[in-house]
N, C-alpha and C positions, 0 to 999 in steps of 0.2 A: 215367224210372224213377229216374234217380240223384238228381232234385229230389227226387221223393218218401222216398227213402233220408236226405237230410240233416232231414227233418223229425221223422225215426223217434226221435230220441234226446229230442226237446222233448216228444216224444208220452208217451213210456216212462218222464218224471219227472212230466206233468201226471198220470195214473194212479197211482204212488208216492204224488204229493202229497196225492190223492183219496183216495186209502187210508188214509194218516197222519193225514189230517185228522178222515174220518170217526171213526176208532178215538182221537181226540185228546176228539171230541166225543160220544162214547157209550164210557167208559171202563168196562175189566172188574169184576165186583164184586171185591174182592179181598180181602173180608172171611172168614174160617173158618168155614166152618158146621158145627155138631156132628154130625154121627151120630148121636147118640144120641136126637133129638127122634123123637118116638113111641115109645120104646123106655124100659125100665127105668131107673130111675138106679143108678147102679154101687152097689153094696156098699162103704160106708167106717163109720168111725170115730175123729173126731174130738175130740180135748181142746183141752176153755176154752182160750180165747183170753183172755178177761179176768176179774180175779177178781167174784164176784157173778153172774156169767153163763154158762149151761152150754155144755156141746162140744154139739158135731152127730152124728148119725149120721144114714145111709142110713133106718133106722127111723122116724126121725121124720117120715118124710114118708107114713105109711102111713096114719095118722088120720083119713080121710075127705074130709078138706078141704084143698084146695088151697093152697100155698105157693108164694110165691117164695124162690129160693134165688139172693143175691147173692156175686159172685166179688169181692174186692176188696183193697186195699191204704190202709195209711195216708199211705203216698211216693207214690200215686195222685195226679196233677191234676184226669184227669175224673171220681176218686171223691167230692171235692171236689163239683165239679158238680152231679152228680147227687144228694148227697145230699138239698136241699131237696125234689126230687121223689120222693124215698124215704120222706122224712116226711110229704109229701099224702098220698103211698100210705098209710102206717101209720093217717092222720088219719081215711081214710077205709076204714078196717078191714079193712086187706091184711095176710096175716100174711109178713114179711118174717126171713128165717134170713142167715148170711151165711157164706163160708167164708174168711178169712183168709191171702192168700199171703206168702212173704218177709218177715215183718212179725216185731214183739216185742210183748210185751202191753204195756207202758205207752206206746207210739209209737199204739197200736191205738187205748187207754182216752184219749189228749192228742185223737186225731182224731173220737171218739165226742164229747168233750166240745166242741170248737171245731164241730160239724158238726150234729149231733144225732145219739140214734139210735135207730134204725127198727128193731133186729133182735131178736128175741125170743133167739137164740142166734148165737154168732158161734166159730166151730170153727178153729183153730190148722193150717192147710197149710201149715208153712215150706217144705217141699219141694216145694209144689204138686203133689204125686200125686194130689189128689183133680179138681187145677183140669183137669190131664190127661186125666184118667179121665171128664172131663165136655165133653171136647173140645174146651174154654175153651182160644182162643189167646191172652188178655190180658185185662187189667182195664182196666175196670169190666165184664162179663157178666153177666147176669140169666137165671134158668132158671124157666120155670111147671112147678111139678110138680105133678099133681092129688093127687086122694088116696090114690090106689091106689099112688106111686112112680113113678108112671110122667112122663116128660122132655114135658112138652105144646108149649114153644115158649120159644125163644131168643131174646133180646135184645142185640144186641150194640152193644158200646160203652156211653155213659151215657146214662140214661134222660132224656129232654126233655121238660119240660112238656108237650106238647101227644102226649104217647104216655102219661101219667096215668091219661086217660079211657078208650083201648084196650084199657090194661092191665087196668084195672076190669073191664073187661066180660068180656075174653081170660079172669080169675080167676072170672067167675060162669058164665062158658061150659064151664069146667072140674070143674066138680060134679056 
């Protein structure tokens, strides 16, 4: 009995280390997900971000046709990123809005010019109330909203090449 007592303790770290490991090799999502997908998009109202270019509102997404609605920043790295696939999007007749966080407008208008841009409208959150209200934990986030306002699906972090083609289809599946 007392052999088998000295093994209990090498037993009780091999089972630890199995644990740890497995949970090392199947990590938790630990991404934000909104709430709000299926659901309404909040009631906001939004002033221009840059001059030439209108604010946003909640309204504009009632029009029939589906939109994407991008969260972003100019001090963004993966906004950066993503923007090329922003512009396939647009290339290929996605209509893209954008909402504006912590940002100033000519830091906004330097990062449209150096990037391209994709957004038909770009609305002013320096407080990020709106980014909140859309359950956005960070930028870069992308929201499909069909035509009706309604929140169809979330994208988080920046968009990759090869989620382009999804997205296309994610936008004709929402009409």
């Amino acid at each position: 009995m007392k052999r088998a007592l000295i093994w209990l303790p090498l037993g009780l770290f091999g089972v630890f280390f199995a644990v740890v490991a497995a949970g090392l090799m199947r990590p938790a999502d630990t991404a934000v997900h909104s709430t709000l997908v299926d659901k309404p998009l909040p009631v906001f109202t939004l002033e221009p971000m840059v001059p030439g270019k209108p604010g946003l509102a909640s309204s504009d997404f009632r029009g029939g046709k589906p939109r994407l609605l991008n969260v972003f920043a100019s001090w963004c790295i993966p906004c950066i990123a993503e923007a090329p696939q922003l512009m396939a999007l647009k290339a290929r007749g996605v209509p893209i809005d954008a909402v504006a966080i912590h940002d100033k407008g000519p830091a906004i208008a330097a990062f449209l010019r150096r990037n391209g841009d994709p957004y038909a409208a770009i609305g002013d959150d320096s407080r990020s109330r709106v980014q909140m209200a859309l359950g956005s934990s960070g930028v870069p986030e992308t929201f499909l909203i069909d035509g009706r306002g309604r929140i169809v699906r979330q994208y988080i972090g920046d968009i990759r090449a090869d989620q382009v083609d999804q997205i296309v289809r994610d936008m004709a599946a929402a009409r």
